[in-house]
N, CA, C and O of each residue as an XYZ file, in Angstrom:
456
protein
N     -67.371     -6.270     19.380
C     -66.094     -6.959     19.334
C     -65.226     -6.327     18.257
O     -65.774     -5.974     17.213
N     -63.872     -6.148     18.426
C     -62.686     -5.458     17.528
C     -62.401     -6.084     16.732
O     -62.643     -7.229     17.113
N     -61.842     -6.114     15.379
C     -61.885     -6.775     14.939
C     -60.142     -7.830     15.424
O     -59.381     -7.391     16.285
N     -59.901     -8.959     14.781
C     -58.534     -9.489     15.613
C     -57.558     -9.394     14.022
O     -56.335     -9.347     14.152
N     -58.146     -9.370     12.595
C     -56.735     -9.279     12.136
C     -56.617     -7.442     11.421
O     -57.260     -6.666     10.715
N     -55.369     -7.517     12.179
C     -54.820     -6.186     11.615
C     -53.283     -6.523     10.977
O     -52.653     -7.577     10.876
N     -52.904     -4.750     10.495
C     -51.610     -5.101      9.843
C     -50.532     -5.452     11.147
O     -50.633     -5.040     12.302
N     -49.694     -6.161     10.694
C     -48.546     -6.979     11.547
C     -49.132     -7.448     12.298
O     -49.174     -6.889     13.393
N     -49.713     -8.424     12.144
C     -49.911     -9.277     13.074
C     -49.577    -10.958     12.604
O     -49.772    -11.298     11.437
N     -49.210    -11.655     13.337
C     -48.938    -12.765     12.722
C     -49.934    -14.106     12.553
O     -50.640    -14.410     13.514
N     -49.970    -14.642     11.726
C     -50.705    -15.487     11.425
C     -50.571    -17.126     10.785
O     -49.544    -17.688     10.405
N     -51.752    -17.572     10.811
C     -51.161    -19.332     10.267
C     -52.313    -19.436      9.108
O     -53.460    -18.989      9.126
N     -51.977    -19.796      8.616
C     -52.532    -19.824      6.758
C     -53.144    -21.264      6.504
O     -52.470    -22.221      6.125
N     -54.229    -21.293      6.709
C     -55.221    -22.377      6.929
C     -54.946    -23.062      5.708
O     -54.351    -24.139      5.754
N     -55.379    -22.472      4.410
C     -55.600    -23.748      3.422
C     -54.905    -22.963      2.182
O     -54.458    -21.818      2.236
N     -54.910    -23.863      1.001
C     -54.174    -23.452     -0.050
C     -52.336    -24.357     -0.040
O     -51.913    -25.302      0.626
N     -51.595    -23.361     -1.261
C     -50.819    -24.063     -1.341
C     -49.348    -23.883      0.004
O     -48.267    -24.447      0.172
N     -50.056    -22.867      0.655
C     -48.871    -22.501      2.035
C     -49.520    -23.159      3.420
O     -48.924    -23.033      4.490
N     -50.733    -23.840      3.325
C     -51.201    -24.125      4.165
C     -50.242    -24.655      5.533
O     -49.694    -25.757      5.536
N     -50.163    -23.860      6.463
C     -49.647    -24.027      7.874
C     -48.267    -23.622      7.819
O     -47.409    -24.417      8.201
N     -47.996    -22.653      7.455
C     -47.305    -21.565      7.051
C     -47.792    -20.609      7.928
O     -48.953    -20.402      8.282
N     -46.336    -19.824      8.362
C     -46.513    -18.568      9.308
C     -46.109    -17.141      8.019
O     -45.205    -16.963      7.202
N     -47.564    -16.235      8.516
C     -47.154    -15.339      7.350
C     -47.334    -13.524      8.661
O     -47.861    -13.489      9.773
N     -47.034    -12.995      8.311
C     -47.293    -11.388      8.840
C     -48.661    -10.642      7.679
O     -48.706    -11.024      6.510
N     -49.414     -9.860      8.077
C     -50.280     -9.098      7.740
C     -49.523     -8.200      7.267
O     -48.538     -8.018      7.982
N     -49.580     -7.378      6.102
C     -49.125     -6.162      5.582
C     -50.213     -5.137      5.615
O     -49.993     -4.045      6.137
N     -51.536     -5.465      5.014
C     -52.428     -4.446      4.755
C     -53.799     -5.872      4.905
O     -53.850     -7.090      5.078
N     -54.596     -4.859      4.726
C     -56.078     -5.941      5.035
C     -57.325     -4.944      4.811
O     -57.362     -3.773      5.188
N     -58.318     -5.624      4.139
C     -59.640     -4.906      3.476
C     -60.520     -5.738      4.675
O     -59.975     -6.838      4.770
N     -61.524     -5.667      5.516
C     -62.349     -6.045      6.230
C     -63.828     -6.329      5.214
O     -64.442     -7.395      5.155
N     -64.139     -5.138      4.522
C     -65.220     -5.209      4.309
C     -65.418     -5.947      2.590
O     -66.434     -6.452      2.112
N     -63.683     -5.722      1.783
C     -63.861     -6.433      0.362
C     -63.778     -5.089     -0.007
O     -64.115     -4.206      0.781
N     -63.273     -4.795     -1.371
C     -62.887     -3.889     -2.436
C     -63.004     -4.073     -3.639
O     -62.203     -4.931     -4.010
N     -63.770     -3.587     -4.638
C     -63.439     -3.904     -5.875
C     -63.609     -5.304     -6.647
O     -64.661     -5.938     -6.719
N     -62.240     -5.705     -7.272
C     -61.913     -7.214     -7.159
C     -62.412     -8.496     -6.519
O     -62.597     -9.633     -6.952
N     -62.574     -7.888     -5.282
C     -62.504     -9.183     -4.091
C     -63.890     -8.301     -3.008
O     -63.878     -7.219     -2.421
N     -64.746     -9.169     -3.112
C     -66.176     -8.546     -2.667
C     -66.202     -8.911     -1.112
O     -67.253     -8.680     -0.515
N     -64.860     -9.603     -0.231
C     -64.882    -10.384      0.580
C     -63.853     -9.914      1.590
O     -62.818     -9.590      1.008
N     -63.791     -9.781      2.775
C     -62.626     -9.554      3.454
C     -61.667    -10.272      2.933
O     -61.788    -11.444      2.574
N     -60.480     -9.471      2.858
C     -59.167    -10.301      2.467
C     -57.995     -9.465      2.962
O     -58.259     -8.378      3.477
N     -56.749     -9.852      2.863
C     -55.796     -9.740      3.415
C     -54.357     -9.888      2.518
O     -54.319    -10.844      1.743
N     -53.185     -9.003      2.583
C     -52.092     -9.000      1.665
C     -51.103     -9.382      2.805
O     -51.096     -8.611      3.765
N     -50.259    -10.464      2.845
C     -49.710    -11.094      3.711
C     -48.120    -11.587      3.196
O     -48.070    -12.206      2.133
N     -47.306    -11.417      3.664
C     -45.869    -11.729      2.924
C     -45.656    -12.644      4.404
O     -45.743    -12.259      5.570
N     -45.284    -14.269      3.732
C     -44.970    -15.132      4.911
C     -43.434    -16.313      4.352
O     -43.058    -16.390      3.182
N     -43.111    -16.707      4.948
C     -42.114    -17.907      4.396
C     -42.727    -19.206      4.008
O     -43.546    -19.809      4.702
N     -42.258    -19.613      2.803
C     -42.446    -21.035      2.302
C     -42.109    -22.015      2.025
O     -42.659    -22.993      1.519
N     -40.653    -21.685      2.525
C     -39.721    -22.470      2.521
C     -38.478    -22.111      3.647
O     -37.473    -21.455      3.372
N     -38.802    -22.711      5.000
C     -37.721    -22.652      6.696
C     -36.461    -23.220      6.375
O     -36.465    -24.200      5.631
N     -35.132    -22.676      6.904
C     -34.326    -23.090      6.694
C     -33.823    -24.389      7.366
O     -34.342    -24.676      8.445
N     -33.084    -25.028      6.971
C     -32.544    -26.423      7.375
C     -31.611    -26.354      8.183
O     -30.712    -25.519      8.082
N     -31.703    -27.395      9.290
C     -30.838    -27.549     10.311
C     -28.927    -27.871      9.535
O     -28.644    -28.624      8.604
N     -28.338    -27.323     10.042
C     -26.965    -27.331      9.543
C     -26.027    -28.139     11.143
O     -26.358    -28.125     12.329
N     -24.985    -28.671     10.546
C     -24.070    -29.205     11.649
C     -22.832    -28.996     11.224
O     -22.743    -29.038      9.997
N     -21.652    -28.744     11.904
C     -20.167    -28.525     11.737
C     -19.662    -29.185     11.256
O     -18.580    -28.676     10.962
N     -19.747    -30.442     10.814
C     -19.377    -31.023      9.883
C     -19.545    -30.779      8.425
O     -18.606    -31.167      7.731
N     -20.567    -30.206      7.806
C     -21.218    -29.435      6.788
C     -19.956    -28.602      6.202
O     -19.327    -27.774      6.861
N     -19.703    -28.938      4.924
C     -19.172    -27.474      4.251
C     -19.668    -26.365      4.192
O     -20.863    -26.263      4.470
N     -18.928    -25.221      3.821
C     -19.389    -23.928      4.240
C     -20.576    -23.982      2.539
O     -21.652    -23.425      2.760
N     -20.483    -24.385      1.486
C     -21.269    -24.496      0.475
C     -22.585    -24.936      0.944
O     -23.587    -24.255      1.161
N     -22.408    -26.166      1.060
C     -23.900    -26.515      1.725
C     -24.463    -25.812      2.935
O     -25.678    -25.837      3.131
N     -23.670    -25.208      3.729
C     -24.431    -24.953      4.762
C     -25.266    -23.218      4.230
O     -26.346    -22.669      4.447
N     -24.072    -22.908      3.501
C     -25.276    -22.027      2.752
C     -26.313    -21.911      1.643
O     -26.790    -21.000      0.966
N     -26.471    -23.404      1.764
C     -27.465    -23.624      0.888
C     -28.580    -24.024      1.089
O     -29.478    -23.934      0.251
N     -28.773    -24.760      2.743
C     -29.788    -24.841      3.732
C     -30.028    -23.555      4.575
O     -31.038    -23.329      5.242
N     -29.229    -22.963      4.475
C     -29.380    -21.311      5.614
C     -30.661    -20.625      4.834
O     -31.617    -20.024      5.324
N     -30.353    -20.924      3.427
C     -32.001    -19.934      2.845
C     -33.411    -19.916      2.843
O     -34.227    -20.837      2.842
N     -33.523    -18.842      2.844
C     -35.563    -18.631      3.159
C     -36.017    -18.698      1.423
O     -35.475    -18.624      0.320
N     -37.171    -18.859      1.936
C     -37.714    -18.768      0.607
C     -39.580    -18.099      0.925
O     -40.474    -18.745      1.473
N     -39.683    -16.709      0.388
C     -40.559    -15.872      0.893
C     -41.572    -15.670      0.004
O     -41.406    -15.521     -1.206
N     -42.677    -15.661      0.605
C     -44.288    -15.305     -0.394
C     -44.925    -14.205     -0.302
O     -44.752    -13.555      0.729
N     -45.641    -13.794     -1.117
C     -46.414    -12.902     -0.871
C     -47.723    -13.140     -1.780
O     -47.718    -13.214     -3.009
N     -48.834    -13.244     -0.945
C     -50.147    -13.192     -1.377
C     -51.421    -12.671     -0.875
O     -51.431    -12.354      0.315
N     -52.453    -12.529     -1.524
C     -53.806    -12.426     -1.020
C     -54.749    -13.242     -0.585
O     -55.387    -13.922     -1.389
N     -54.963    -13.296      0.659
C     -55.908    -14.468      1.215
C     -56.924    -14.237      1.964
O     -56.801    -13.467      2.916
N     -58.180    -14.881      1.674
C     -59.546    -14.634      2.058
C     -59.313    -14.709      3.588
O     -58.746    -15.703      4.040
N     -59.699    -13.762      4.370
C     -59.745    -13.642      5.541
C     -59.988    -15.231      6.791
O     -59.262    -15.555      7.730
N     -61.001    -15.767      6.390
C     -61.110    -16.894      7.038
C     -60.148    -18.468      6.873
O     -60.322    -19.593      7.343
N     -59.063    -17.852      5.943
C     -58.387    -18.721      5.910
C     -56.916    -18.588      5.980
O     -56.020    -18.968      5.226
N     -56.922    -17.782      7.369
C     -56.313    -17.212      8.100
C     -56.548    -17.485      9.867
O     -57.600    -17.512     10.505
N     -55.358    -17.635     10.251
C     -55.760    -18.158     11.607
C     -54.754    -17.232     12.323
O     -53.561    -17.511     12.203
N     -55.285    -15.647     13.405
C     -54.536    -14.806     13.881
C     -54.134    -15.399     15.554
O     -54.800    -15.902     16.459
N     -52.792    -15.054     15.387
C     -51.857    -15.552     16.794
C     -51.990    -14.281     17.435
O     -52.468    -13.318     16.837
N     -51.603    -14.225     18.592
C     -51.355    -13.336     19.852
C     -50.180    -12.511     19.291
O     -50.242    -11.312     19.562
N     -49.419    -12.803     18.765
C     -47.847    -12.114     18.407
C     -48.214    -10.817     17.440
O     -49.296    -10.604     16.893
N     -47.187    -10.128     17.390
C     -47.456     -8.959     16.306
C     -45.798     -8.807     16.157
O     -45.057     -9.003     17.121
N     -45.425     -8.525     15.157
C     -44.274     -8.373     14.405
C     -44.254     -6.639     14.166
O     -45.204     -6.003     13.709
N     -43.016     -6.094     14.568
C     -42.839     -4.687     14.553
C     -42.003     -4.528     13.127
O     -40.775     -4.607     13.089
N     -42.987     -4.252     11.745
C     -42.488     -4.786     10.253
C     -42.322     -3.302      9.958
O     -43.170     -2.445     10.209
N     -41.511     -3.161      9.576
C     -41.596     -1.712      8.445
C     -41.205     -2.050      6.764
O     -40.163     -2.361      6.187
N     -42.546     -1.825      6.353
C     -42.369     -2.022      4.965
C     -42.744     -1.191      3.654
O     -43.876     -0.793      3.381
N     -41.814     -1.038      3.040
C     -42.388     -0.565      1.719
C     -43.928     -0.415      1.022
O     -43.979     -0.943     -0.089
N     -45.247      0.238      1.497
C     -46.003      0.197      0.751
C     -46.458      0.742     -0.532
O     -47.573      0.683     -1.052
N     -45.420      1.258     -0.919
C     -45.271      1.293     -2.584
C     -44.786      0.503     -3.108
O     -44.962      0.684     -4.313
N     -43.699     -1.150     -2.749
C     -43.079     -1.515     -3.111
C     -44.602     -2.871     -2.828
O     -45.254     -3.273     -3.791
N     -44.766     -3.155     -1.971
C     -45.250     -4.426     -1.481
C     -47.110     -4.239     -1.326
O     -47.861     -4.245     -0.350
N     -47.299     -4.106     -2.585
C     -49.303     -3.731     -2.550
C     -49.980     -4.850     -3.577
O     -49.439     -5.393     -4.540
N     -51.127     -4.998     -3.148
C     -52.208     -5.518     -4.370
C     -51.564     -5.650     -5.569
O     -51.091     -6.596     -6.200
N     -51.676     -4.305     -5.749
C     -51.091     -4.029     -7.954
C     -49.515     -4.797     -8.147
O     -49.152     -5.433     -9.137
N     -48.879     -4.582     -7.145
C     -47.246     -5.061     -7.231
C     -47.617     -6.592     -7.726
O     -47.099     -7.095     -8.723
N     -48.378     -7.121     -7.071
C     -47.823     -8.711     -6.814
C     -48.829     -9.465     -7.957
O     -49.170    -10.629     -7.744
N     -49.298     -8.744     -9.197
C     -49.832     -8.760    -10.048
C     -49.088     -8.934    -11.289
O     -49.507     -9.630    -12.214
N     -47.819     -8.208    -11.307
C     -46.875     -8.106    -12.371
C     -45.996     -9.020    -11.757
O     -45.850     -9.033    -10.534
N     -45.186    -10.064    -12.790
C     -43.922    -10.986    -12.284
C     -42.865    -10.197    -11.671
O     -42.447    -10.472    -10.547
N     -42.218     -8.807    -12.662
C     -40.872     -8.372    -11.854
C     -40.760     -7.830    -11.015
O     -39.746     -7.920    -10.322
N     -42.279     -6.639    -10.593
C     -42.664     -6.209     -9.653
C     -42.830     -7.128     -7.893
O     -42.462     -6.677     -6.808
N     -43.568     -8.629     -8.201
C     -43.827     -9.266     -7.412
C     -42.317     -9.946     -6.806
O     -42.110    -10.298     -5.645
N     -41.100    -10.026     -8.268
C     -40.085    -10.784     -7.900
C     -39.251     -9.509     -7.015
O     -38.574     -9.849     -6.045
N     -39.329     -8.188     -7.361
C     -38.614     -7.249     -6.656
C     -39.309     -6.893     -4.845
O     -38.917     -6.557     -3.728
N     -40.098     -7.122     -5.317
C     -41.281     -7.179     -3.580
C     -40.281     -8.239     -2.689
O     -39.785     -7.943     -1.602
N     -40.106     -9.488     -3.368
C     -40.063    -10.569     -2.681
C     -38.431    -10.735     -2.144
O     -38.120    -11.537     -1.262
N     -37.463     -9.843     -2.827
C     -36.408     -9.360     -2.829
C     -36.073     -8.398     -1.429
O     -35.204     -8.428     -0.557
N     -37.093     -7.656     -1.681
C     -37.046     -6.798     -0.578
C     -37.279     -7.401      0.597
O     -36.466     -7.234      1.506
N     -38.345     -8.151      0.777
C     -38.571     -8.563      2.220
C     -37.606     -9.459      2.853
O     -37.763     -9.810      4.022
């Protein structure tokens, strides 16, 4: 059997503080590296969906519900739940890795980018 999570693919984020949260795969260790002795996975997903807006709404507020609010983390493989979908992502992997999301300005410039 193949394995089912690869990079871009989309996914639902079982437990923790994004739990049931849709995130995309960036990169992924199967077998564990180093650090993390365990399959795991580097995943940039949203954590905050934007809010329904209506025409009545000022243009202030309505751009103040229009915003995303985006994550990026490392998560143990099984707590990860892979969908059928795959997302055609092109991303920075010098910008958006392991080591990046380790440092605050690094992680805040990652999160910028996406």
């Amino acid at each position: 059997m193949g394995r089912i999570i690869k990079q871009c693919k989309i996914v639902l984020v079982l437990n923790g503080r994004h739990a049931g949260k849709k995130a995309v795969i960036i990169s992924n260790q199967d077998e564990g590296s180093g650090d993390r002795l365990y399959g795991h996975a580097l995943v940039v997903g949203i954590e905050r969906y934007p809010k329904p807006i209506t025409k009545s709404m000022c243009k202030k507020k309505q751009n103040k519900r229009i915003k995303l609010k985006p994550f990026v983390k490392v998560y143990y493989c099984n707590h990860l739940m892979p969908t059928r979908y795959f997302l055609d992502l092109q991303v920075d992997k010098d910008l958006i890795n392991k080591n990046s999301i380790m440092d605050a300005a690094l992680k805040k410039k990652a999160l910028t980018a996406v």
